[in-house]
N, C-alpha and C positions, 0 to 999 in steps of 0.2 A: 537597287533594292532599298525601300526603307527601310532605315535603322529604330528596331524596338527601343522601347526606352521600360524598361523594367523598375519598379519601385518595392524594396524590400525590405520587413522587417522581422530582423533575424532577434532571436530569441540568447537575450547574455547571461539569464539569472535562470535557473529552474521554476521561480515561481511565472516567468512568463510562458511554462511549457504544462498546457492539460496533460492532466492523466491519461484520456481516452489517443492523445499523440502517441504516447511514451507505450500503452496500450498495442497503440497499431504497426509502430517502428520494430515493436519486441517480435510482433507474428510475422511481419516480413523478413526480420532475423533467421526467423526457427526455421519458415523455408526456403531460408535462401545460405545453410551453410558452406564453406570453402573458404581457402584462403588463395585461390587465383587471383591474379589483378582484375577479369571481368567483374568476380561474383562481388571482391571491394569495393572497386570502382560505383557498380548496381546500387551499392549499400550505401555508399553515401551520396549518392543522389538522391535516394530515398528517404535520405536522412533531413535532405534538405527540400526536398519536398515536403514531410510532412511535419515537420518540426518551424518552418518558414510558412507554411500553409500557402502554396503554389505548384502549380503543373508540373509532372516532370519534362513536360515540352518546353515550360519557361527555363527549370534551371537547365538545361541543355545549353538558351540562350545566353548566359552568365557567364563575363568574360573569364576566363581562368583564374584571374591572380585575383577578382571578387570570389568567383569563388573558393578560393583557398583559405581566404580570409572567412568567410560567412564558416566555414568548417571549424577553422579554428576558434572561432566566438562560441560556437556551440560547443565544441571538446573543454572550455575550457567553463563553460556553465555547469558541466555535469563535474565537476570536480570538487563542485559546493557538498560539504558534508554540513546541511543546516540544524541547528538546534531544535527541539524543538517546538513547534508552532501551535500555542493552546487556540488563538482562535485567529479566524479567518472570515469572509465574506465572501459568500456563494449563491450567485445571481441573486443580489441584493439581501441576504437572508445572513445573519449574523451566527458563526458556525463554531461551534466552541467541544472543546476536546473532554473528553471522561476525567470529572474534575478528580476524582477518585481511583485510581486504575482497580487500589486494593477491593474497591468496593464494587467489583465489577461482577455479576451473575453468571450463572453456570451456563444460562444461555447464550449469554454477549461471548462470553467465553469461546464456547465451543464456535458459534460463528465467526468469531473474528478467526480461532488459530485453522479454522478449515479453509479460509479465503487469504491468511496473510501473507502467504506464501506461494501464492498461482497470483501473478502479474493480470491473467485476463479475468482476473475474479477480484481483484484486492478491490476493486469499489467497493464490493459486499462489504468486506471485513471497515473500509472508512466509513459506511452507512452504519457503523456498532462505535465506533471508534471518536467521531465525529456528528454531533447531532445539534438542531436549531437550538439557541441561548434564551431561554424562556425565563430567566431574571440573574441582571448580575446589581454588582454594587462594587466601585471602585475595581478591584483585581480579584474579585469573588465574583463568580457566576453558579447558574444550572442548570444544567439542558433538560429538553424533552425526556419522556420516559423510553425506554427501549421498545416499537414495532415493529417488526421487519416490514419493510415495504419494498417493492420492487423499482417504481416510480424515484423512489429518497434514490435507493444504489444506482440507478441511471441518470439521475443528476450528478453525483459523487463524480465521474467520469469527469466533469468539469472542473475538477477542485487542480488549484495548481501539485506540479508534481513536488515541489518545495515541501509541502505539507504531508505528503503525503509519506515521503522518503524520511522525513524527521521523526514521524509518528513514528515508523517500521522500528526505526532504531533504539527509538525510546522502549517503546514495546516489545522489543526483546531483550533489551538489556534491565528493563524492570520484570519482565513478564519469567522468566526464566527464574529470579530471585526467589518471586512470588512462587510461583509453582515448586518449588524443590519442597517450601513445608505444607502444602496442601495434602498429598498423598499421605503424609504420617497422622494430618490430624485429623483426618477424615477416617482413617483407618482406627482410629484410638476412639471415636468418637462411635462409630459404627458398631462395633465392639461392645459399646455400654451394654449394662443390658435395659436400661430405657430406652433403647434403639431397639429392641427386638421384630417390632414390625417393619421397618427399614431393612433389617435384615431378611426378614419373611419374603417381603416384597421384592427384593432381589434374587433371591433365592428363588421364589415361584417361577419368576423369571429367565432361569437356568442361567442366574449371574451369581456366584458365590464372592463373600466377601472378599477372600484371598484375591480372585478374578477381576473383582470389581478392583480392585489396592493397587495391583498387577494393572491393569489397564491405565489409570493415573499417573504410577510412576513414571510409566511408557511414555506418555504424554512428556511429561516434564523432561524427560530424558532427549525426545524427539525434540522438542522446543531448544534447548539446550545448546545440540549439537547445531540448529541453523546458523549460517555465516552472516556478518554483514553484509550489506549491500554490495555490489559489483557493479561499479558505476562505469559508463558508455566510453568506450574513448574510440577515436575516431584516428 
């Protein structure tokens, strides 16, 4: 029998592992819970299938003590907690982070905290998060304005997971701060009474201010309570 000769390259850094990997590894997770030696075993062939980007017939063919090695370079990539990363290039497109987080709209808002926390959604939330660099100078830039596009989030899939996992952390660890004084000033603000049709408008809408204050806080509270990351060990 000829002997295969397999050529492999295993991924050591997170930023060599896409999104849409990390993506696909997470749903073959969810259904494939247990802690038997098969449903392990499954799981990390998996792992190295899709993280190696090769057949699960080739890694079958992977002497053992390669592949124990190839497992452990990947256990020990996902251990990287990265700073982080304002800008990046994505398929040749110069990709730079919310130079501003403070300055971020109600709409970038609400899309990014609806998508930063569902794995098979977070491109959404880096298509708000992450946008083309349409003029820097030295360590000054500014990106594009905010569009949602469907086409931008389906490129996002591409962006390495480095970036991606940096951003999460930043973004809750700022995003949480930010949010505890939003709901008071927004609530003090409303209240004016040059705010009256603000309030109207809410109101007509069978949202009362209280309601509306209420809903915010929630917000903040929810954002809050999110944990860091829980990164892959194998």
């Amino acid at each position: 029998m000829a002997t295969v000769k397999l050529e492999l390259e295993v991924p050591n850094s997170l930023s060599d592992i896409q999104l849409w990997q990390y993506q696909k590894y997470l749903s073959v997770l969810e259904n494939n819970k247990g802690e038997d030696e098969g449903t392990i075993n499954f799981l990390n062939m998996k792992l190295v299938e899709i993280f190696c980007n090769i057949s699960l017939k080739d890694v079958q063919s992977i002497p053992i003590k390669e592949y124990e090695k190839v497992l452990s370079v990947l256990n020990e990539a996902f251990k990287e907690e990265p700073k982080l990363i304002r800008r990046f290039e994505l398929e040749g497109v110069d990709m730079g982070f919310l130079p501003r987080l403070e300055d971020m709209s109600l709409g970038e808002y609400i899309d990014t905290e609806n998508n930063i926390s569902d794995w098979q959604n977070i491109h959404k939330a880096m298509a708000v998060l992450y946008r083309p660099v349409n003029f820097k100078s030295k360590d000054k830039y500014t990106i594009a304005p905010y569009a949602p596009s469907e086409d931008l989030q389906e490129v996002m899939k591409n962006m390495p997971l480095s970036v991606v996992m940096s951003s999460m952390v930043f973004f809750y660890d700022l995003g949480k701060e930010l949010l505890k004084a939003i709901p008071n000033y927004l609530e003090k603000e409303l209240n004016k009474k040059e705010n009256t049709q603000v309030k109207q408008t809410l109101e007509e809408n069978g949202v009362g201010i209280s309601q509306f204050t209420h809903s915010l806080k929630g917000m903040s509270r929810n954002l809050t309570k999110l944990h860091r990351l829980t990164y892959l060990s194998v």
